[in-house]
N, C-alpha and C positions, 0 to 999 in steps of 0.2 A: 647839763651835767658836765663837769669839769673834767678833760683824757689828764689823768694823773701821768707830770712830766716834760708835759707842754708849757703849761700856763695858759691853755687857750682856751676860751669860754666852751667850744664847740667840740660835740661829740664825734671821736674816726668812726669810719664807718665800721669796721669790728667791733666796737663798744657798741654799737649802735645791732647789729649783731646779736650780741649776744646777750643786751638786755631785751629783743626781742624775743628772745629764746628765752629766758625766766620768764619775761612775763606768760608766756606760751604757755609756758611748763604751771606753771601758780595759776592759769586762769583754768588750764585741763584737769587739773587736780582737784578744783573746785567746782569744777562739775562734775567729776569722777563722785566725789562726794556727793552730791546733789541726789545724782543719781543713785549710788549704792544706799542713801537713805530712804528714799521711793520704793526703791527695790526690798527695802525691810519692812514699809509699812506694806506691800504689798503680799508679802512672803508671810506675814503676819495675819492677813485678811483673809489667804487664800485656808489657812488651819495647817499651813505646815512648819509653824514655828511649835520646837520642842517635839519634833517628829524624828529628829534626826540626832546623833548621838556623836559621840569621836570617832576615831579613827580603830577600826578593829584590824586591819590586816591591810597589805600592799600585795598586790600579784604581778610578779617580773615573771614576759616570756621567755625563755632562750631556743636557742635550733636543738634537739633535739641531741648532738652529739655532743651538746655544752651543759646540757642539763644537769647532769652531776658533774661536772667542773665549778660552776654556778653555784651548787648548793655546799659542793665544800670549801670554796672560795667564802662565801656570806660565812659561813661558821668558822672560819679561821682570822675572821676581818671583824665579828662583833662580836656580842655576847648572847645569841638567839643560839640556841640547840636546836638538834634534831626532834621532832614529836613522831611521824609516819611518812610511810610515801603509799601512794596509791596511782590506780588508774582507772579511767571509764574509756566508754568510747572514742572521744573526743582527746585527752591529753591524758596526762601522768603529771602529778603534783607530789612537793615535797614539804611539810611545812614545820618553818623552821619560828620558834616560839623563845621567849625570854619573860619571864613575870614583870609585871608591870609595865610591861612594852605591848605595841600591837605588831602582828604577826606578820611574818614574811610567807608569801606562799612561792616558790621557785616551781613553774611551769612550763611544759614542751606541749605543741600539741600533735597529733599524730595522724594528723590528716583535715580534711575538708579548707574551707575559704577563711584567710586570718584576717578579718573585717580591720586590722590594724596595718593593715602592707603598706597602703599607700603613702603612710605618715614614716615610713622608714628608708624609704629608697633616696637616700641622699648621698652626697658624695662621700661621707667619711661615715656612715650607718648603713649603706644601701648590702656590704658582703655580709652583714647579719640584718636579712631584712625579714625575721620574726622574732627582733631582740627587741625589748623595751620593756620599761615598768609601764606596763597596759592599767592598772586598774588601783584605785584606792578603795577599801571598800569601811562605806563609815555603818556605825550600828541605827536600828531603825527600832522602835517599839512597836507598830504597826506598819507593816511593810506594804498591805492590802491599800489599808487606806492613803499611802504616800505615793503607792502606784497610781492610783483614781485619781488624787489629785493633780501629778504631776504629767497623766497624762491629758488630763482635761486642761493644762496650760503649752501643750504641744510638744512634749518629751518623750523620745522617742528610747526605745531599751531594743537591746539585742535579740529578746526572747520574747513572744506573745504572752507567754505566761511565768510565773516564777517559779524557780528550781527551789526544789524543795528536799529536805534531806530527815535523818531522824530525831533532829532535835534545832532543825532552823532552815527558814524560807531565803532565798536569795533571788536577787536580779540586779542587772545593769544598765549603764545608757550606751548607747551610741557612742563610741571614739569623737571626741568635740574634732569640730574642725581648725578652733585656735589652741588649743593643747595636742590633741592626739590621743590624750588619755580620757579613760572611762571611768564614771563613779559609781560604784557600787553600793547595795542597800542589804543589810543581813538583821533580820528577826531572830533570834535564840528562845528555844525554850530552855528548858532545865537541864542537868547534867556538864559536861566539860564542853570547852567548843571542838566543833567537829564540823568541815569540810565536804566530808565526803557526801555523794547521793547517795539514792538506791542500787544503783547502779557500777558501785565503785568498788574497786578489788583492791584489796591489800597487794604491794610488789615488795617482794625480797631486795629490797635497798634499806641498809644500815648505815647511818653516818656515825665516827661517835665524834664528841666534841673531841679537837684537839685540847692537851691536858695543860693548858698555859696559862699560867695565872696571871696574866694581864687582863685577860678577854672578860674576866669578871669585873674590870673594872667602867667596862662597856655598856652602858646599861639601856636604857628604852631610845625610843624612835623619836625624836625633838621633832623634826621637822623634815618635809618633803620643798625641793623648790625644780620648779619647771618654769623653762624659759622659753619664751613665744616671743614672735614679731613683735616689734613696735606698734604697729598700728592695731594688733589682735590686742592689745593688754587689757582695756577696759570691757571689753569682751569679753576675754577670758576669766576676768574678775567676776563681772557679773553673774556668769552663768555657774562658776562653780557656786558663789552666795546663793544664787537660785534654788541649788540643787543638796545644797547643805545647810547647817544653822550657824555656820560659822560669818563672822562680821571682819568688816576691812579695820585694820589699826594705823598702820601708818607706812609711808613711803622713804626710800634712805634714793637721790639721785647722785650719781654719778660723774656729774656733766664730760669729765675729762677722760673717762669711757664709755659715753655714749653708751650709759648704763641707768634704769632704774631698779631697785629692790623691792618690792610690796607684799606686806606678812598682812595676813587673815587667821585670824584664831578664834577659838568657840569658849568661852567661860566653862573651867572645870576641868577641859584637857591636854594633855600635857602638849597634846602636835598640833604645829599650826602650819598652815600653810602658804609658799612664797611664793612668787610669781615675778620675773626678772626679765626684763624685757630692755631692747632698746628705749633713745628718748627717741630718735628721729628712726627711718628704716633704713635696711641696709642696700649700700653702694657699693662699696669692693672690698676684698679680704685689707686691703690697706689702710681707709680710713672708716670704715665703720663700726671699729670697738670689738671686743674679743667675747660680749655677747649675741649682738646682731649674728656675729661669723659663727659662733657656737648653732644657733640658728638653719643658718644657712647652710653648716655642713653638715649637721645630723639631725635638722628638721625640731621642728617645736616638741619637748619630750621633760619628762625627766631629767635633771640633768643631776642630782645627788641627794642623798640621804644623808640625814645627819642624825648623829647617835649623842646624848649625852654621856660627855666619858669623864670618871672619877683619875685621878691621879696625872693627868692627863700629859704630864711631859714623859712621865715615867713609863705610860703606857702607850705611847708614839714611840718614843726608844726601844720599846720592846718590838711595837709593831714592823718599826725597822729591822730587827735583827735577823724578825722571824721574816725577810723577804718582802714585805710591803712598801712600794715605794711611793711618792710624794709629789705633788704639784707645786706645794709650797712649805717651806717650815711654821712651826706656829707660830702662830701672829697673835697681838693681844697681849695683855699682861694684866694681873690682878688690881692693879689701881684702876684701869678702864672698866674693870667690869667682867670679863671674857677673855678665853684663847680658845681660837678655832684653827682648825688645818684639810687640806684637801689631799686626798688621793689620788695616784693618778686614774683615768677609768679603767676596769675591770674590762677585759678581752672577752671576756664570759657574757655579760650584762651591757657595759657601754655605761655603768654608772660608778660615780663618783661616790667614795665615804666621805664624809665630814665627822671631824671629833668636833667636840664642842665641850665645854664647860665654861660657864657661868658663876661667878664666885659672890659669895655671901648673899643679900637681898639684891644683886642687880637684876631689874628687873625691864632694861632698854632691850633685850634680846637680843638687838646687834650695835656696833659700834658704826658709824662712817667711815672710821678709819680702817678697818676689820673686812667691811665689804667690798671697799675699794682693792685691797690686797688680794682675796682673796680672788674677785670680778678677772684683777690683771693678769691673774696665774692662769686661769683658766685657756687667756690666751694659747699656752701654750699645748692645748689639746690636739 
């Protein structure tokens, strides 16, 4: 290989570098594949393909005196309304709903051991260490038979048995140890959805929607992206495919952030799911990239929500006025395909909004250039 600028037949050793590094990256990635296709003939054998359904709901914890700060904060940031709030013994939930979108549940809880602590206590998460989007929870058609099998393949769930309410069965796994978060499984019968147990008391909490006509133009829940160690990502990948029917599509790397991107989506539904991890792990807030550091300071988590939004310069200008402020201006423009923008985090939750819109058939989900902007803002969290 010829160092362009020399003239000399021979590779410097930074070339030499960093085409180690592609090859690295191209030869991980082709096992990463290897693997995640194993892993669907296997997913397939075991009878849990087509067991498992999209995304019905996301459940963020907050501390208990953020709880309604949280819930009016999401309704003044999207387009989900108020539906109830309730409580059991365990927490008080609020949940906030948008047609066509899957649901927010805003949770405090109110005592006993928060099996999520450990994954919070970081330097820049540790003063809200029962904050976090704890739970995704996707729809199940048989919830009996996904539990048999998935514990006959060593999955372990928070609860011996499933929570069961008047018109749907629920249960969860375990907090992973390369995410932090737990996936959730809900069977529905008939009637509207409903959250609550047996055991759960309507509370005298009213939100209404603030009356701003932007917020309408905010509509479902595009995508969830949670960022993990470098060395966790093909782990992390795995085991949510595991645990879902969702399948791997494609990776966007970063190199000069010391960033990759990796979306998982399920045929049918509109949310997919991303997974942003370093390429190499992290070494100091200086040279390890503003995701390894994201990492590092507030532990593998959630890091933002993205809403697909209609109008969307005109409703970022609004969201401005009304007091939201910004990581980065929108990036993107309609020849490429997409404009996207991030918020700064929410004091409430510790998570980020993304708008997002997509214009006409584009159908790449993101750009290179889009994630890169967006990867470097983040820095500044």
């Amino acid at each position: 290989m010829e160092f362009k600028g020399t003239g000399s037949s021979h590779s410097s050793p930074r070339s030499e570098t960093r085409d180690k590094r592609l090859i690295s990256a191209a030869e991980g990635d082709r096992r990463l594949r290897e693997e995640l296709s194993k892993l669907l003939t296997d997913r397939r054998e075991a009878g849990l393909e087509g067991l498992v359904g999209g995304l019905e709901a996301v459940v963020i914890n907050t501390e208990p005196h953020l709880w309604g700060l949280a819930s009016e904060e999401l309704l003044r940031s999207t387009g989900h309304g108020f539906v109830e709030a309730f409580r059991d013994p365990q927490s008080m939930t609020a949940v906030l709903s948008n047609e066509g979108s899957s649901d927010i549940l805003v949770r405090s809880r109110l005592g006993g051991d928060n099996p999520f602590l450990r994954h919070n206590l970081h330097p820049k998460s540790g003063h809200l260490p029962n904050t976090r989007l704890e739970t995704l929870v996707f729809r199940t058609k048989d919830i009996e038979e996904l539990i048999s099998i998935q514990r006959s393949r060593g999955v372990s769930f928070l609860s011996e048995d499933m929570i069961e309410g008047d018109n749907c069965a629920f249960i969860q796994t375990v907090p992973s140890k390369y995410t932090g978060n737990s996936i959730g499984f809900i069977e529905r019968g008939g009637g509207a959805p409903d959250y609550r147990t047996p055991d759960s008391e309507p509370l005298e909490f009213d939100l209404a929607k603030p009356d701003l006509g932007h917020l309408s133009k905010i509509t479902y829940l595009d995508h969830a992206a949670t960022r993990v160690r470098a060395e966790d990502r093909a782990a992390a990948m795995k085991e949510f495919l595991s645990l879902t029917n969702y399948c791997f599509d494609f990776a966007i790397y970063v190199r000069e952030l010391n960033s990759i991107t990796s979306v998982a989506r399920f045929e049918g539904s509109k949310f997919a799911m991303v997974f942003t991890s370093g390429i190499s792990p992290y070494v100091s807030e200086e040279i390890s990239g503003p995701t390894e550091k994201f990492v590092h300071n507030y532990g593998a988590r959630v890091h933002h929500l993205a809403f697909q939004t209609e109008e969307i310069e005109e409703t970022c200008s609004s969201l401005i006025g009304d007091g939201i402020e910004f990581l980065i201006a929108l990036v993107g423009s309609p020849e490429e395909g997409l404009k996207q923008t991030f918020t700064q985090p929410s004091p409430h939750t510790l998570i980020v909004n993304e708008y997002i819109h997509r214009y006409g058939d584009f159908d790449g989900f993101f750009t290179k250039s889009n994630v890169t902007l967006l990867t470097k803002a983040t820095g500044n969290q």
